[in-house]
N, C-alpha and C positions, 0 to 999 in steps of 0.2 A: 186355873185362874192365877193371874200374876199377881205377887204384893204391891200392895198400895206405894204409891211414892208418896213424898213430899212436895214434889213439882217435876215439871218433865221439859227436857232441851230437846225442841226440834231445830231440823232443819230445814229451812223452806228454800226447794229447790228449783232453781232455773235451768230446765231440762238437766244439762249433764255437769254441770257447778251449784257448787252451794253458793245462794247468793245471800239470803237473810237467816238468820237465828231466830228461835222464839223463845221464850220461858212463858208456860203455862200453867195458870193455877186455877183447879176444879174445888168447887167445898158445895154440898148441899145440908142447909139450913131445916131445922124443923119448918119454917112455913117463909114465905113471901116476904113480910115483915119486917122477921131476923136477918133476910137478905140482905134489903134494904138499908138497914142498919149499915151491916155490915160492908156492903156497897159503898155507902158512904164513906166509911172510914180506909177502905183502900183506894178509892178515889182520891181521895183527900190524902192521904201517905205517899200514892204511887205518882201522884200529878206534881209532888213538891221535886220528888228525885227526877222529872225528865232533863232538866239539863245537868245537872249532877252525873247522871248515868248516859244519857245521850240516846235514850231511847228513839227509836226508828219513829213507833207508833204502838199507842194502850189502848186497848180496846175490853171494857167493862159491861158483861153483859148478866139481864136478872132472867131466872125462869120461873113461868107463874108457882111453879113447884117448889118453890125453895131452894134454887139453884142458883149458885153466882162461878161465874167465868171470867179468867181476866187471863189475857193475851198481850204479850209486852215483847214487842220486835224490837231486834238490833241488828245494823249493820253486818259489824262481823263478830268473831269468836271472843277475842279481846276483851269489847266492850260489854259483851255478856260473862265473860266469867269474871268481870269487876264487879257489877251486879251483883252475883250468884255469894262472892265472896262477903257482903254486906247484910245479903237479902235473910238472914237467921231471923235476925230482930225483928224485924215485920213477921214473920209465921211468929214467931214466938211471942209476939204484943196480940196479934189475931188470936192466937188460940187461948191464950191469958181471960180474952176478952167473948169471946162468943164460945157456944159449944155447937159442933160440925161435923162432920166425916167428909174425908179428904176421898176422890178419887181421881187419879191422872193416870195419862199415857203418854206411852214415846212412840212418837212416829214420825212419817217423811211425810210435807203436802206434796202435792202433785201439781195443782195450779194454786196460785194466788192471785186473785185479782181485785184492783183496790180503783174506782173511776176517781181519777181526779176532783175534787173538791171547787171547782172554781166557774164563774157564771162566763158564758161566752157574751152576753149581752149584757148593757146596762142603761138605765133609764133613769133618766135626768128631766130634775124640773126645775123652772126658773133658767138664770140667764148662765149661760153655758162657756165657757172658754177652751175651744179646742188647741190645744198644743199639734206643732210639728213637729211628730216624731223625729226626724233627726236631727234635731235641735235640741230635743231632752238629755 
């Protein structure tokens, strides 16, 4: 069994380059609740540094179990070891604040896949003004 870290750098890889970074932080919670809580509060920390840090993309996730995950992409190596160079204070106001047990891993992904976020159609009501595209 490996010792616990404090957080874990992957690499997320594009077949045969690295193309994104991650910083990953695992903690499980006595119950749901304390998550929650605590959800909040790095929601609320980690959403104030995205342009600060220039995060890629944060992804916050609860387990009914008392599990909270938070996944913070970046670009490249740079802008996560700026991050990484900052990031004390938050574990250390967390752990001030809640009581947890940490458990992380280091590894490579294999695929990433993220579907674009955006409606191919839209639906309009009332009186409509079409633009001509090459005129915009």
């Amino acid at each position: 069994m490996t010792p616990l870290n404090q957080w874990s750098t992957i690499c997320l890889v594009n077949w045969k380059r690295c193309k994104m970074y991650a910083k990953i932080y695992q903690y499980k919670f006595a119950n749901v609740n304390e998550a929650k809580v605590a959800a909040a509060f790095c929601s609320d920390y980690l959403g104030g540094k995205i342009a600060e840090y220039k995060f890629q993309a944060i992804n916050v996730a609860i387990g009914k179990g008392g599990d909270l995950s938070i996944l913070i992409k970046f670009e490249d190596i740079n802008k996560l070891k700026k991050y990484e160079e900052k990031a004390q204070s938050f574990i250390n106001e967390l752990k001030g604040s809640f009581v947890f047990k940490e458990n992380h891993f280091a590894g490579v992904f294999v695929l990433n896949y993220e579907a674009e976020a955006s409606a191919r159609e839209l639906k309009m009501s009332g009186p409509v003004k079409v633009l001509d595209e090459s005129n915009a």
